[in-house]
C-alpha positions in Angstrom: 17.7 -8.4 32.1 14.0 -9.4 31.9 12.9 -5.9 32.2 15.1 -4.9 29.0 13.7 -7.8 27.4 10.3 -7.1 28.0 10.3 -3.1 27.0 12.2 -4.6 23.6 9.2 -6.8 23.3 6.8 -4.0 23.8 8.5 -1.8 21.7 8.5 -4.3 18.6 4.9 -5.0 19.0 3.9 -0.9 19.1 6.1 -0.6 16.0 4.3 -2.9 14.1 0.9 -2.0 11.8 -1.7 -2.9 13.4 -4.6 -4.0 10.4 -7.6 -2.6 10.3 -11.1 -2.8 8.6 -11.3 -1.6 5.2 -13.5 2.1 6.1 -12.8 5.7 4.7 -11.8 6.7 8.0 -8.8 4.2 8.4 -7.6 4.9 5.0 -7.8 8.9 5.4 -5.9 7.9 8.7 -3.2 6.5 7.0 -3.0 9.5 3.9 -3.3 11.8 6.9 0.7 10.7 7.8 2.0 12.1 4.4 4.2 8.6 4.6 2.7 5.5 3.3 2.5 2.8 1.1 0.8 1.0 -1.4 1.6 -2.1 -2.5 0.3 -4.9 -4.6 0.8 -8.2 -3.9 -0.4 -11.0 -7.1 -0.5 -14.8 -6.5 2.6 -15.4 -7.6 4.2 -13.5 -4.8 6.1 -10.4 -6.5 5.5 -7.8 -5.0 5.8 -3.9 -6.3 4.7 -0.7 -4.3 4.6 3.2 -4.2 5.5 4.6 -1.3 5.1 8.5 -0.8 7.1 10.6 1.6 7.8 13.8 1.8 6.7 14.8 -1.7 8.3 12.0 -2.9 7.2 8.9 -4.9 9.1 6.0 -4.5 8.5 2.4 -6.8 9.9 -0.8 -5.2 9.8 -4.0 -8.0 12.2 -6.8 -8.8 13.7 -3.8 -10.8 15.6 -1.5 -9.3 14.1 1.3 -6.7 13.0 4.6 -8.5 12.7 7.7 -6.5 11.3 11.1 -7.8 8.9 14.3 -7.3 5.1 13.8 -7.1 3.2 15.8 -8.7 -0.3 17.6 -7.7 -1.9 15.8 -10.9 -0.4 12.3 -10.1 -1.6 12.8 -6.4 -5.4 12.9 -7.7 -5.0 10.5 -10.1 -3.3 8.1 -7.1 -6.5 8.6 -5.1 -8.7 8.1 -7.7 -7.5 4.6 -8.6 -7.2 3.9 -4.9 -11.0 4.4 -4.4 -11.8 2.7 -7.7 -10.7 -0.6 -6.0 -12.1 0.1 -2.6 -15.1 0.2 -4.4 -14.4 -3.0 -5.7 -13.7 -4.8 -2.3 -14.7 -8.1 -2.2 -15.6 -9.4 1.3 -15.9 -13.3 0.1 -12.5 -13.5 -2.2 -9.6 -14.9 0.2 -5.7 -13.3 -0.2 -4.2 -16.8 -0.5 -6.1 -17.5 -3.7 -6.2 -13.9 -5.4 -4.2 -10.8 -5.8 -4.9 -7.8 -3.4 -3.5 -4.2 -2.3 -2.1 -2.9 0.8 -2.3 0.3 2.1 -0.1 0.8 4.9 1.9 3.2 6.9 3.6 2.4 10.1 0.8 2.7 12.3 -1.9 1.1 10.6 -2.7 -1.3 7.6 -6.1 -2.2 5.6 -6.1 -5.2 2.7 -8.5 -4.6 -0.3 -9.0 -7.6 -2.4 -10.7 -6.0 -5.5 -13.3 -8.7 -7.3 -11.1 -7.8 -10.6 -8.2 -8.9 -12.4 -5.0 -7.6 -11.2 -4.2 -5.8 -14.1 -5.4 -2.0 -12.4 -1.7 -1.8 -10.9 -0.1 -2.4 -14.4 -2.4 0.3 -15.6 -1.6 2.9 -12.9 2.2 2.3 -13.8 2.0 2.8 -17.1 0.1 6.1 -16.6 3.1 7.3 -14.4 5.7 6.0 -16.8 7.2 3.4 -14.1 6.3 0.9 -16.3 9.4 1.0 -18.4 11.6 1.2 -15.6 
């Protein structure tokens, strides 16, 4: 019994992301799975994220989930707003007092916390027409 306990134990800590520093390296580690996500998390708590797998863009909100294709053109203009706010990374702000971004798949995790207002995500879902959804 305390064996199957412990490999349970092991198991649920291997399963979990394990965070990592903010570097190009982690982050191409994590587009390099084809399966990830990136969320946004504001102050007041809700949530909403895309997750991409298999070609697939999915939206999470308080609204209901939206699943559809990706295209080639939404892919670049995905990256490009993801490096826009790594570029805006702000070692000194502190998640419990300011929005931030997560970018995560199931092995790893980094937090950005862009020195901005938290409007970028709005913007991004507006360009992808998830906005009215």
């Amino acid at each position: 019994m305390k064996k199957i306990k412990l490999i349970c134990i092991m198991i649920l800590m291997v399963s979990c992301a394990r965070k990592v520093e903010l570097t190009p390296e982690n982050i191409n580690k994590i587009f390099a799975s084809k399966d990830f996500t990136f969320e946004f998390v504001p102050v007041n708590g809700d949530k909403k994220s895309l997750s991409f797998r298999n070609d697939y863009l999915v939206y999470k909100s308080d609204k209901p989930t939206y699943r559809r294709e990706i295209s080639y053109d939404e892919v670049l203009l995905i990256n490009n707003f993801i490096q826009d706010i790594v570029n805006l990374h702000s070692e000194q702000l502190d998640i419990k007092t300011t929005s931030y971004y997560i970018i995560k798949n199931t092995a790893y995790k980094v937090v950005i916390i862009p020195d901005q207002e938290d409007f970028y995500f709005d913007a991004l879902l507006k360009t992808l027409k998830l906005d009215k959804i």
